[in-house]
C-alpha positions as CSV (number, residue, x, y, z in Angstrom):
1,X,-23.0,-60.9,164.5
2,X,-22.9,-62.2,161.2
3,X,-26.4,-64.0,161.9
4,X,-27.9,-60.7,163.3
5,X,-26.7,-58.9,159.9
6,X,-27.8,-61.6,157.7
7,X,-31.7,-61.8,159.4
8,X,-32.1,-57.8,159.5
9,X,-30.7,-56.9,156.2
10,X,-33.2,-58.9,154.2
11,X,-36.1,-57.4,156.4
12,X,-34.8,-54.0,155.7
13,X,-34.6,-54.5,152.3
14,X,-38.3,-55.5,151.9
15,X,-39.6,-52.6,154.0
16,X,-37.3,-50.6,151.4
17,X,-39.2,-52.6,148.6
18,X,-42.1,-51.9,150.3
19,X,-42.2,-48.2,150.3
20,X,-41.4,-47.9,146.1
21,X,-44.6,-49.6,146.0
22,X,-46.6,-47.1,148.3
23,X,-48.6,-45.0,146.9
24,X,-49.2,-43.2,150.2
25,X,-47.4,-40.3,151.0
26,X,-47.1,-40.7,154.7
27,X,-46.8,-44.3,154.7
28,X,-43.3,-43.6,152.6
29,X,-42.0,-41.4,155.4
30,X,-43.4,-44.3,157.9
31,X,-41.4,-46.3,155.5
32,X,-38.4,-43.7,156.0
33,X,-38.3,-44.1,159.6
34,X,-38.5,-47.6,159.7
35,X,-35.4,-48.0,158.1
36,X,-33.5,-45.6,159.5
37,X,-34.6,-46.6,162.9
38,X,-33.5,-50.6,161.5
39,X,-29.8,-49.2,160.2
40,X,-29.3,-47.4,163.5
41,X,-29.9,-50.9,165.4
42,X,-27.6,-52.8,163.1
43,X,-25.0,-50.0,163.9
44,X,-26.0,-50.8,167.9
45,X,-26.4,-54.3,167.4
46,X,-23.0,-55.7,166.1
47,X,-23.3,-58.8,169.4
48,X,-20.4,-60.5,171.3
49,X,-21.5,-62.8,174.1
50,X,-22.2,-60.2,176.3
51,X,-24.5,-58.1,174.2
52,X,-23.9,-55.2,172.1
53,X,-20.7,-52.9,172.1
54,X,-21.0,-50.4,174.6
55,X,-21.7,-53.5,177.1
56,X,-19.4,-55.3,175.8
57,X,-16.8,-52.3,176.5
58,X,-18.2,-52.1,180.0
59,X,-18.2,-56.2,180.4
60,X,-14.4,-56.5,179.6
61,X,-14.0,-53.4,182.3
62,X,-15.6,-55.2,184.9
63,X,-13.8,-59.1,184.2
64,X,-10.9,-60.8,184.5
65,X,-8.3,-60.1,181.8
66,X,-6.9,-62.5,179.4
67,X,-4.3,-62.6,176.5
68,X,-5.5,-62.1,173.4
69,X,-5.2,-64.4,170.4
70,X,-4.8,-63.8,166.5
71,X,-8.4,-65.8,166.3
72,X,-10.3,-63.4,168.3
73,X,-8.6,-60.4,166.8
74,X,-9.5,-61.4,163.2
75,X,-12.5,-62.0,164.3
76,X,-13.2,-58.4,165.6
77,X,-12.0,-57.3,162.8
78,X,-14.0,-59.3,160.6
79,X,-17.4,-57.9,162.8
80,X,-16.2,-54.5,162.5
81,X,-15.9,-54.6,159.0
82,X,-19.4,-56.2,158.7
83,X,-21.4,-53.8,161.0
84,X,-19.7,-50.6,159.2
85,X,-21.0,-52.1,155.3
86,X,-24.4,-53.1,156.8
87,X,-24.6,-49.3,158.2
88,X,-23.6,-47.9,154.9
89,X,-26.0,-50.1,153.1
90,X,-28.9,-49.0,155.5
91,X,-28.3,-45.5,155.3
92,X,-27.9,-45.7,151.1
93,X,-31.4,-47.4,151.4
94,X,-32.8,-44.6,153.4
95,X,-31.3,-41.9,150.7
96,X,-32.9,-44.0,147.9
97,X,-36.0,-44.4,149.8
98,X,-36.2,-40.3,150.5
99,X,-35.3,-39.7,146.8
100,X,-38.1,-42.1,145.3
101,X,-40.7,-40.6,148.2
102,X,-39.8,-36.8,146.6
103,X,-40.2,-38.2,143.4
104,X,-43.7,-39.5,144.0
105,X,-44.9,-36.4,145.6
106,X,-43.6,-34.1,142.4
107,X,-45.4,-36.4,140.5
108,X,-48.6,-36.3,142.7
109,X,-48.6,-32.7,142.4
110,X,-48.3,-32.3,138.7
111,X,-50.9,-31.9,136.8
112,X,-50.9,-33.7,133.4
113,X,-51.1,-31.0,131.0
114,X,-54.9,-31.6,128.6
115,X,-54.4,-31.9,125.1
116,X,-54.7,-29.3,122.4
117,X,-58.7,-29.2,121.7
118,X,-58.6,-29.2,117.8
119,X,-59.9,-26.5,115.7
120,X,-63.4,-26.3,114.9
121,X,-63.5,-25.9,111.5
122,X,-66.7,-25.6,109.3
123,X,-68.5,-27.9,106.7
124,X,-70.9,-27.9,104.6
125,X,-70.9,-25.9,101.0
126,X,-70.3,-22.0,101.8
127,X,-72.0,-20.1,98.7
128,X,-71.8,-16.5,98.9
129,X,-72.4,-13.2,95.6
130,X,-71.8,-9.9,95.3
131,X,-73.6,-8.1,95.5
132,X,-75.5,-10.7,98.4
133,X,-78.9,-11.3,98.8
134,X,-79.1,-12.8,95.7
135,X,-81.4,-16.2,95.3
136,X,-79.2,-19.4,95.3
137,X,-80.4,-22.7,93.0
138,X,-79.4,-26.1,93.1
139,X,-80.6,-28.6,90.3
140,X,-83.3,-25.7,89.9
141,X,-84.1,-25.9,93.6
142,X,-85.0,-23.3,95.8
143,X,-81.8,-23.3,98.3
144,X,-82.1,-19.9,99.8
145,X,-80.2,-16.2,99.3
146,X,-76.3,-15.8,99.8
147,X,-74.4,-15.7,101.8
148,X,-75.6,-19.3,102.4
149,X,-74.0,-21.9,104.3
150,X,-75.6,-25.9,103.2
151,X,-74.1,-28.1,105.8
152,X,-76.2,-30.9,105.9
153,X,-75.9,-31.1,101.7
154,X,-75.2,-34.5,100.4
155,X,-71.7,-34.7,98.2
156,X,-72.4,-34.7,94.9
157,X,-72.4,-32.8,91.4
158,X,-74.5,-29.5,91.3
159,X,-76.5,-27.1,89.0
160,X,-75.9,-23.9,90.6
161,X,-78.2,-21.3,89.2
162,X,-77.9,-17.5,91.0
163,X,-80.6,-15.4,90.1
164,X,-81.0,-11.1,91.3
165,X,-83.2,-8.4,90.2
166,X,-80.8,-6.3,87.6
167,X,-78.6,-8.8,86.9
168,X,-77.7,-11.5,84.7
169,X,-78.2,-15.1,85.5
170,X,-75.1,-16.7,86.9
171,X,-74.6,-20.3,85.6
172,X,-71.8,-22.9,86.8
173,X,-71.2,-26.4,88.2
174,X,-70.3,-27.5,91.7
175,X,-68.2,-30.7,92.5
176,X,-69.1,-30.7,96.0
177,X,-67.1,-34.0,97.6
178,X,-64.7,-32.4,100.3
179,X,-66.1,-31.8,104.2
180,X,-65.8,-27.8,102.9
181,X,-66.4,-26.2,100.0
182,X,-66.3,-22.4,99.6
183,X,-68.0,-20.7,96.6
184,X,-68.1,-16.8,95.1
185,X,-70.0,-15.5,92.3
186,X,-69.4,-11.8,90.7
187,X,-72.9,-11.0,89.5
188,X,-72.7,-8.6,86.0
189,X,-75.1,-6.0,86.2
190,X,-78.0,-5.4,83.3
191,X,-77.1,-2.3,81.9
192,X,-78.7,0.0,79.0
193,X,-77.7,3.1,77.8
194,X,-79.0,7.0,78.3
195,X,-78.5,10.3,76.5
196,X,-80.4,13.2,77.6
197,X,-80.2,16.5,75.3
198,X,-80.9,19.3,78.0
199,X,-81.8,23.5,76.6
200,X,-79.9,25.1,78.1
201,X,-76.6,23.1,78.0
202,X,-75.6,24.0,81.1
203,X,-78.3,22.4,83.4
204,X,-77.9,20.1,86.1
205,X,-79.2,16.8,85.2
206,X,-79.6,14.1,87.6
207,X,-81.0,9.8,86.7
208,X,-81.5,8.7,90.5
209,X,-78.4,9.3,91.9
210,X,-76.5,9.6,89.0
211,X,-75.0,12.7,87.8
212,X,-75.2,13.7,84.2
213,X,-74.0,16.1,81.8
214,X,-76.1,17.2,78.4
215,X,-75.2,15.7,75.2
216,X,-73.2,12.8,76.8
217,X,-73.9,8.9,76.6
218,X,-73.9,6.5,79.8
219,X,-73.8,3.4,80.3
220,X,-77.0,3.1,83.4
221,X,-78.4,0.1,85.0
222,X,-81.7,-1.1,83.9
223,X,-84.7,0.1,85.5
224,X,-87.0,3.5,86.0
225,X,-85.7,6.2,87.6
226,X,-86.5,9.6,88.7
227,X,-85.1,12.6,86.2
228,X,-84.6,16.1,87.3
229,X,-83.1,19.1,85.2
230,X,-82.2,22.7,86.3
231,X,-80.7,26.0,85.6
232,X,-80.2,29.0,87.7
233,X,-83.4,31.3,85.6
234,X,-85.4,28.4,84.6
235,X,-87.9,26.4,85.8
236,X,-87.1,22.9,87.4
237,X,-88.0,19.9,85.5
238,X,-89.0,16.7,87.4
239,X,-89.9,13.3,85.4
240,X,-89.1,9.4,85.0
241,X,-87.6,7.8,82.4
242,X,-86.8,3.7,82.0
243,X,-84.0,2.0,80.8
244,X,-84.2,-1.6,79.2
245,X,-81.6,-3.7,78.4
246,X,-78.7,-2.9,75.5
247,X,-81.1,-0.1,74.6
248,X,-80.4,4.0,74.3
249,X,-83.0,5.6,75.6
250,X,-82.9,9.8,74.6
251,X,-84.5,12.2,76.9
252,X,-84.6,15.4,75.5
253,X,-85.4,18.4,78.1
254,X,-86.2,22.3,77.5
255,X,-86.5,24.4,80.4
256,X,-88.7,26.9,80.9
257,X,-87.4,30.7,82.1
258,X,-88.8,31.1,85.7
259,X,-90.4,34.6,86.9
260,X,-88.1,36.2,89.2
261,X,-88.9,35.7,92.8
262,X,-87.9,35.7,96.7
263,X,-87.9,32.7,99.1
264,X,-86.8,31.4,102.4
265,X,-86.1,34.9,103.6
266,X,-84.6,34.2,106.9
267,X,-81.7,34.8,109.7
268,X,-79.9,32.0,111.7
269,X,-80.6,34.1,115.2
270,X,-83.3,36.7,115.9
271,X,-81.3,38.0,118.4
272,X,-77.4,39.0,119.3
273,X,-75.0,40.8,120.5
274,X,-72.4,42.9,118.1
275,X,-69.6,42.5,120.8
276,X,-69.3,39.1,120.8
277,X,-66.1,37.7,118.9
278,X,-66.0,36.7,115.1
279,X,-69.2,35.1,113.3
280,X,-71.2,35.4,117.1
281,X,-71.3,38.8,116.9
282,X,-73.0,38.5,113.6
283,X,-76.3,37.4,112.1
284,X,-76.7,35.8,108.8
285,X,-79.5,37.0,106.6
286,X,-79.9,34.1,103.8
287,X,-82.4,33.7,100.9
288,X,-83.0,32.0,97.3
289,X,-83.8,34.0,94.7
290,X,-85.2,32.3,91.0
291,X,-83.5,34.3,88.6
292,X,-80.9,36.9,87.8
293,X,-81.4,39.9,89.5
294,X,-79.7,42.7,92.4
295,X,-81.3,43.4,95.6
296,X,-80.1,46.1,98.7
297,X,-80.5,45.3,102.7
298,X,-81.9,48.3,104.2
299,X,-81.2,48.5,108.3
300,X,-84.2,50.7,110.3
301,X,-84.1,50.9,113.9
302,X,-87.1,50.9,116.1
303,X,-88.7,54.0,115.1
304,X,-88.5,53.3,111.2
305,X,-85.1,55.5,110.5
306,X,-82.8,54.5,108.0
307,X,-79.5,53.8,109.1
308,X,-77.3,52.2,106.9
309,X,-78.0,50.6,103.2
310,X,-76.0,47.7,101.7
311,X,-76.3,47.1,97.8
312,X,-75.1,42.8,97.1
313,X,-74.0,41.1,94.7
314,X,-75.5,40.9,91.3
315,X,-77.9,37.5,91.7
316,X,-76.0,34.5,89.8
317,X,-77.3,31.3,91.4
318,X,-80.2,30.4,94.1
319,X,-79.1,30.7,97.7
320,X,-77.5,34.6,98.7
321,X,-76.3,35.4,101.8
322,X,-75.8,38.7,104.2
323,X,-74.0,39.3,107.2
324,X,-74.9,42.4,109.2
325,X,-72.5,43.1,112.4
326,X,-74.8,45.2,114.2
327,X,-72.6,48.0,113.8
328,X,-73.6,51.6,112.7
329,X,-71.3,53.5,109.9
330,X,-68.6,54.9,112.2
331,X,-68.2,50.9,113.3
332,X,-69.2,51.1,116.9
333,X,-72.3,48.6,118.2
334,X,-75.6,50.0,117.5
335,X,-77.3,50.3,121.6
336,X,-79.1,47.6,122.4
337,X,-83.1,47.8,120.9
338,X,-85.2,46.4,117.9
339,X,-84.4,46.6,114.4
340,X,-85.5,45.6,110.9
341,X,-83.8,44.3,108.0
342,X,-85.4,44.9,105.0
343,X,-84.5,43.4,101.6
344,X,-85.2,45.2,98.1
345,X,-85.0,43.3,95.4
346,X,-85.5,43.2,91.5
347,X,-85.1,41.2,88.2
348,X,-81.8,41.9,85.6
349,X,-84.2,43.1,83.3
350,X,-85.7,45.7,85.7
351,X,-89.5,45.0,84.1
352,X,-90.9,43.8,86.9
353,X,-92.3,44.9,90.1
354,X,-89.5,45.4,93.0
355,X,-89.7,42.7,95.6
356,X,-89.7,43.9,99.2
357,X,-89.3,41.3,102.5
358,X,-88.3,42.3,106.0
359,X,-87.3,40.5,109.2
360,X,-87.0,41.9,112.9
361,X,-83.6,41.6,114.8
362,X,-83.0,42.6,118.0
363,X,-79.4,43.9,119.7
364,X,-78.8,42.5,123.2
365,X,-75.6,43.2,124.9
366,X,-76.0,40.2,127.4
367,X,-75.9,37.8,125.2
368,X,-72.6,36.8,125.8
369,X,-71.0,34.2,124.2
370,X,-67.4,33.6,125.4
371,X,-64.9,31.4,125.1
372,X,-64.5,29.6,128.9
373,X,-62.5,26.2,129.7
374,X,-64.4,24.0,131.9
375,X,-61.3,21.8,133.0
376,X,-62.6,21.7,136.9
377,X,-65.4,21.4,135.8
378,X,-67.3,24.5,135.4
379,X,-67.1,27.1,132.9
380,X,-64.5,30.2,133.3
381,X,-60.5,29.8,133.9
382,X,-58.6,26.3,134.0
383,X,-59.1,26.5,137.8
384,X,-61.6,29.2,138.8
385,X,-65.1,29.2,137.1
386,X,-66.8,32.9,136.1
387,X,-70.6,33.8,137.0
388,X,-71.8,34.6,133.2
389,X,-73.4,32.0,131.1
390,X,-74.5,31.2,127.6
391,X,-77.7,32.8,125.8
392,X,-80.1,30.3,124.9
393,X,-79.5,28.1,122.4
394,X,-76.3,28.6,122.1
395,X,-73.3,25.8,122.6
396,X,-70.2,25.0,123.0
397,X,-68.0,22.0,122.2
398,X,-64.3,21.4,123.6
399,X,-61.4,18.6,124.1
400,X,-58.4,19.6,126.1
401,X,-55.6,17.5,127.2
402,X,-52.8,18.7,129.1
403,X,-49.8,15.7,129.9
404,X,-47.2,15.6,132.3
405,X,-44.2,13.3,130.9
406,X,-41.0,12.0,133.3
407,X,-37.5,12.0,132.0
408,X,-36.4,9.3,129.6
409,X,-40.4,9.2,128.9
410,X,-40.3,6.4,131.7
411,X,-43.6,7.3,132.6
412,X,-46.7,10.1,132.0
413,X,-49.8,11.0,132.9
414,X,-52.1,13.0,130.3
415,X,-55.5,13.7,131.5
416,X,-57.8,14.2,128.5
417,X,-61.4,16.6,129.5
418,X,-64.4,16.7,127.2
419,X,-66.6,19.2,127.7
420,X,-70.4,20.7,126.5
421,X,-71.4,24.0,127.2
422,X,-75.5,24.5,127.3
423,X,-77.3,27.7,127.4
424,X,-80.7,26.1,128.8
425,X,-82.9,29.5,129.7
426,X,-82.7,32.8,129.6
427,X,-80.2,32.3,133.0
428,X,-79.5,29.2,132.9
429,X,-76.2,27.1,131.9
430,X,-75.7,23.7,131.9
431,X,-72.0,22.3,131.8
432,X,-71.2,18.5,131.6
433,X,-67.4,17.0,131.4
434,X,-66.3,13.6,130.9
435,X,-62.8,12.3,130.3
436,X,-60.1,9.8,130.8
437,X,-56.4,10.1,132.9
438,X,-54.4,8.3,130.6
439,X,-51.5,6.6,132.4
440,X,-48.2,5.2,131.9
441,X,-45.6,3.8,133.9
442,X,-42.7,1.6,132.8
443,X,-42.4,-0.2,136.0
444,X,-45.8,-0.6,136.3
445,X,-48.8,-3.5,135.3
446,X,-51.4,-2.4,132.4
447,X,-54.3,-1.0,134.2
448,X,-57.6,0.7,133.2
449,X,-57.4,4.3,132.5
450,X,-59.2,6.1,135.5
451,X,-61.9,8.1,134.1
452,X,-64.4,11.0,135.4
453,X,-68.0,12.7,134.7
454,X,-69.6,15.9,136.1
455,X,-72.5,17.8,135.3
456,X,-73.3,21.7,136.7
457,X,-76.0,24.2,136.9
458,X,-75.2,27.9,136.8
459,X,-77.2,30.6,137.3
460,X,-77.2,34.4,138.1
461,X,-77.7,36.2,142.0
462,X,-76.7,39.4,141.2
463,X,-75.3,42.2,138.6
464,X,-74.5,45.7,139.0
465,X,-72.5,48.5,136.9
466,X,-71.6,49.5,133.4
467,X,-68.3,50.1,133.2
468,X,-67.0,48.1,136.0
469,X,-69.2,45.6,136.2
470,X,-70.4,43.1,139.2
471,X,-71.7,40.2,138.9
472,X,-72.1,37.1,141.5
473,X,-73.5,33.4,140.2
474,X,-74.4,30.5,142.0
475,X,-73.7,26.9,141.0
476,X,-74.3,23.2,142.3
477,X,-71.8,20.5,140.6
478,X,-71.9,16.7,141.0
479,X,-68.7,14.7,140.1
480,X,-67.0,11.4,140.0
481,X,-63.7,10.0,139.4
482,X,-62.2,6.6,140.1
483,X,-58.9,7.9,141.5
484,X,-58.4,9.6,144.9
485,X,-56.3,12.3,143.8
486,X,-57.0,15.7,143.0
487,X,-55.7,17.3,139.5
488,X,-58.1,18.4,137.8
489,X,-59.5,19.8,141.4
490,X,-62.6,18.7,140.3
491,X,-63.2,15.6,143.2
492,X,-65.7,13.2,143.4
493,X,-69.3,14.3,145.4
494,X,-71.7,17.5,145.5
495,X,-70.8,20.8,146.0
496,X,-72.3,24.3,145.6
497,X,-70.2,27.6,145.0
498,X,-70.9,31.2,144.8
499,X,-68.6,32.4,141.3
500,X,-68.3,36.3,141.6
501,X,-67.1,38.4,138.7
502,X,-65.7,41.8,138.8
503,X,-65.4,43.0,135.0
504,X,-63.2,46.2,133.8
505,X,-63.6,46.2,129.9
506,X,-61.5,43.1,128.5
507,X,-60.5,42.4,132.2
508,X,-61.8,40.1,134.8
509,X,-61.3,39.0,138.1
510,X,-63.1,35.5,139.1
511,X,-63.3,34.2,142.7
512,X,-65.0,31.3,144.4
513,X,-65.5,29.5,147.6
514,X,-66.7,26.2,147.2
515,X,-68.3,23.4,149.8
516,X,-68.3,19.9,149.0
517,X,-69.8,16.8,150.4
518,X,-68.2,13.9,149.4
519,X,-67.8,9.8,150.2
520,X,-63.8,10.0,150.3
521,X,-60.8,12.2,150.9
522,X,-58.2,13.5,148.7
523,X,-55.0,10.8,148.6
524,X,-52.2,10.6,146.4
525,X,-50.9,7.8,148.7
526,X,-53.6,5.0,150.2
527,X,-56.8,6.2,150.2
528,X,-59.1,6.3,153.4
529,X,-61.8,4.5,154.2
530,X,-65.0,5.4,152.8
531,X,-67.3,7.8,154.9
532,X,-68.4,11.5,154.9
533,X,-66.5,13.8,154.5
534,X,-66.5,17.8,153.3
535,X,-64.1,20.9,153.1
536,X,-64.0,23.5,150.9
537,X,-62.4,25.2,147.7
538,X,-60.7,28.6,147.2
539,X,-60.6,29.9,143.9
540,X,-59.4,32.7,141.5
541,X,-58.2,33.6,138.3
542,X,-57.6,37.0,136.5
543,X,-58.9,37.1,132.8
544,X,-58.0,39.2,129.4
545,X,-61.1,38.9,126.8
546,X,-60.4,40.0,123.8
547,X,-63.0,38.6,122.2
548,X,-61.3,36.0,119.0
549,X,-58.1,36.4,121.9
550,X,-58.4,35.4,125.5
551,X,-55.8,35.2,128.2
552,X,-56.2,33.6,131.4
553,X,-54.0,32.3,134.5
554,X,-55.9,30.8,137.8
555,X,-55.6,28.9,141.2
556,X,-57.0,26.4,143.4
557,X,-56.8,25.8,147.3
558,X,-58.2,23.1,149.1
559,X,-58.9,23.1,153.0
560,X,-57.8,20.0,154.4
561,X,-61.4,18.0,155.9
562,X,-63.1,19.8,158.6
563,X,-62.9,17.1,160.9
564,X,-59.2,18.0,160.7
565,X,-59.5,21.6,161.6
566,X,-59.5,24.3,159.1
567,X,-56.3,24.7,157.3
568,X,-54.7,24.3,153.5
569,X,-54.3,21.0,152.2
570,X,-51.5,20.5,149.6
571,X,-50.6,20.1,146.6
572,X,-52.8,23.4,145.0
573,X,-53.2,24.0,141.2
574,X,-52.6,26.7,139.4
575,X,-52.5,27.1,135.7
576,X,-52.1,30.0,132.6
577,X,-54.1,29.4,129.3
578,X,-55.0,31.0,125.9
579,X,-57.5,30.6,123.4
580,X,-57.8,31.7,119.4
581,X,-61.3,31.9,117.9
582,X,-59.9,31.1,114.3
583,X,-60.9,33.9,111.6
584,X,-63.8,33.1,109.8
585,X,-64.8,30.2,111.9
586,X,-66.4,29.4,114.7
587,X,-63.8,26.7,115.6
588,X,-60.8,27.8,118.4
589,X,-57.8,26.2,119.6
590,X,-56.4,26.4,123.1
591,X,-52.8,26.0,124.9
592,X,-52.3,25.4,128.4
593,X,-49.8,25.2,131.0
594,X,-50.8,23.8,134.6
595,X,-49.0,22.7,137.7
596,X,-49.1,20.5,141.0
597,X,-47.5,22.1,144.1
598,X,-46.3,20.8,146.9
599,X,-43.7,22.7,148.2
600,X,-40.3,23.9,146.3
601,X,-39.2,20.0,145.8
602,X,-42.4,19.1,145.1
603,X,-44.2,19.8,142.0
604,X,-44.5,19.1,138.7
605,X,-45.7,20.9,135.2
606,X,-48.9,19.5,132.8
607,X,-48.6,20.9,129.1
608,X,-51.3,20.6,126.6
609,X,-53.5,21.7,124.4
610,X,-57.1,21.8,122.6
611,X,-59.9,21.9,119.9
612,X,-63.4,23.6,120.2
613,X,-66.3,24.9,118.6
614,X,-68.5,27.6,119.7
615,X,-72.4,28.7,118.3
């Protein structure tokens, strides 16, 4: 036994030696096997004369018993003893073996991390002025205009010479010996001096761009410059004078009194309507007058009859101004017609001739300019658009965001809506939105904000009445929006809609029915696959104008696809809102309250507000 121990043991330990020195993954657990298999045979092959243990057992069954002697029982001992430590030493070499083949592998598979790259960092002689674009010398040569980087300069000692138009000559030495050198120069301006004596006193005197006053001394760069002088009754004066360097240069000016006269006679809208709220019910009659003088407006209606006659302000500088608000004297809105605004006009002095201009207006009670939101993206209510639209020319302007925040602000959701509102033609509107759904969730990754766009045209079908007044629109809307749900109820594809108005002085009723086309369904879990699909929008809203006031609350229901049959989809909108046209202005603010339901569990509230500006 001790012979078999002694000739396998060194062969196991070189296969053991053999698989540190692979390389080779699978040849280690080759390597693994092998001397497992080699310590399992040692166990198995402890020999007596008959072979190994288990025939030994049987052997000694089968033959004819003898006593046994203290010799042979050391000696089995001895065996024993022997098999069991070469076992123990195989089975160690097979747990070393395992450990040094992980090893190997963890090694294999890590990847030797690449050293820092180092910092490019510049060279060269960095020369830079203010104020730049200044000419850069070196030993009186020709280098080129700052900022200026020289990175192929030899080290060395330098004459730096910086040279600019207005400016003195800047003068220093450069040690230039490390890899980077970074230089500034402060340039001192060329200045002279300037005193202009104005008659009057009082008159506006400008050198350039420079702003002067009569009788005072300045300190002014070198160099020509345009002059001009005025007073309100005198003539302009227009001229040059040149300033040179540590000089006072004395420009003495007397204006002449101008004649009195009218100019730029104009109004900012030829037509209007008196009902609209604030400064667009109004139309702004502006001129420039040349000297001191008092004027009246004269108002004449169609036929040449004098209705009303408004004396203004003494004349005390150029530009006047009049508002007229189309209104007779008992304060009601003239009816609807031509009129003609006619100015009278004279000098202080009352020696010369009186100075007569006129302009025609016009009164037009469908020129309505109202204040509309166009959160689903057509203008009316929050959630239901109206059939009028915006006179020609006119525009409006709006932001509106309205956020929904969870408790302990662990997440929100604000959508923000900017909006234009076109009047194109006579009856035609354009309306374009664009906006971002600002997101945040605690538990959530940082994602791009989804984001939307939509464009409509509006026009008009029908109108009938006075006092209660009918009105039906048609309109065709294109949107998109990168999420699959729904709030704004604005969703991406094309859809057309018939907007019908029933009016009742300052109140309104809107409804709509809506059909769109679109590329994708409504989700708020995982969306669909892209196909076509179309169902339809139910809208209305109840409105109170009160012109710089208005009130609003309004709904949305959408139809599940038609594919699905015809019934209501959840969640619906719904929300209230009020706007105030600011006094004065032509700016308004806007509040808003809007919701998402689902059922009585499900649903949550949006509260926001909003900045605009109507012309």
């Amino acid at each position: 036994m001790r012979k078999i121990v002694s000739l396998a043991w060194p062969a196991t330990n070189r296969i053991f030696k053999g698989c540190q020195r692979s390389g080779n993954n699978p040849l280690r657990d080759y390597c693994l096997a092998a001397i497992t298999f080699v310590g399992l045979l040692l166990i198995m092959s402890c020999a007596t004369s008959a072979g190994n243990l288990y025939k030994d057992t049987l052997a000694v069954d089968r033959s004819t018993p003898r006593e046994s002697t203290a010799d042979d029982l050391e000696e089995a001992t001895e065996g024993a003893q022997e098999a069991s430590e070469a076992a123990q030493d195989a089975s160690e070499a097979a747990q070393d073996a395992s450990e040094a083949a992980q090893d190997a592998s963890e090694a294999a598979q890590t990847v030797p991390e690449k050293p820092e790259e180092e910092e490019l960092q510049a060279t060269g002689l960095e020369i830079t002025s203010s104020p730049k674009e200044a000419e850069v010398y070196l030993d009186n040569r020709y280098m080129g205009t700052t900022p200026l980087l020289l990175a192929d300069l030899p080290r060395g000692r330098y004459k730096l010479t910086i040279t600019k138009k207005g400016y003195y000559t800047y003068n220093d030495w450069i040690s230039y010996y490390e890899p980077y050198l970074s230089f500034q120069a402060e340039l001192e301006v060329i200045t002279g001096f300037l005193k202009v004596v104005s008659t009057p006193a009082n008159a506006e005197i400008s050198i350039g761009s420079i702003n002067l006053k009569s009788g005072i001394t300045a300190n002014v760069p070198i160099g020509r410059y345009p002059a001009t002088a005025r007073s309100f009754g005198y003539e302009e004066y227009t001229g040059s004078v040149e300033i040179r360097e540590n000089e006072l240069t004395i420009l003495a000016v007397k204006l002449k009194e101008a004649d009195f006269s009218i100019s730029y006679f104009q109004v900012n809208r030829s037509s209007f309507n008196p009902r609209n709220p604030g400064l667009l019910g109004i139309i702004r009659l502006s001129f420039q007058v040349s000297n001191y003088g008092s004027g009246v407006v004269v108002i004449t209606d169609h036929r040449g009859k004098e209705l009303d006659r408004i004396r203004l302000k003494p004349f005390t500088t150029w530009t006047q101004e009049f508002r007229w608000n189309g209104r007779g004297k008992s304060g009601n809105p003239l009816a609807d017609g031509e009129y003609e605004l006619r100015l009278e006009a004279r000098d202080r002095k009352q020696q010369e001739e009186l100075l007569v201009e006129t302009i025609p207006v016009s009164i037009d009670s469908s020129l309505q300019i109202n204040l509309r939101s166009l959160w689903s993206g057509s203008a009316g209510l929050l959630y239901a658009p109206s059939p009028e639209r915006l006179p020609p020319g006119s525009v409006q302007m709006a932001s509106l965001f309205i956020a929904h925040v969870q408790e302990n602000l662990a997440s929100f959701s604000i959508p923000w809506n900017l909006s234009l509102r076109l009047g194109l033609k006579p009856d035609l509107e354009l309306d374009l939105v664009a906006g971002l759904k600002l997101n945040y969730d605690s538990q959530a990754e940082d994602s791009v904000p989804p984001f939307f766009a939509g464009a409509a045209l509006k026009t008009g079908l029908f109108q009938w009445g006075n006092l209660l007044k009918l009105e039906v629109g048609a309109q065709v809307k294109a949107t998109y929006q990168s999420v699959y749900s729904d709030t704004l109820a604005n969703f991406t594809g094309l859809s057309v809609g018939l907007p019908l108005g029933l009016e009742l002085g300052p109140v309104g009723l809107y409804l709509s029915v809506e059909l769109i086309i679109s590329p994708y369904m409504v989700s708020y879990e995982v969306p669909d696959s892209p196909g076509l699909y179309s169902w339809a929008y139910a809208r209305a809203g109840l409105l109170l104008d009160l012109n710089s006031i208005v009130f609003g609350v309004s709904a949305t229901f959408r139809s599940k696809p038609f594919h699905q049959g015809f019934s209501m989809d959840l969640p619906f909108q719904a929300g209230i809102e009020g706007h105030l046209l600011l006094p004065g202005t032509q700016i308004f603010l806007s509040l808003a309250v809007a919701t998402e339901f689902s059922g009585i569990e499900s649903f949550y509230w949006l509260v926001g507000a909003g900045l605009g500006l109507i012309d």
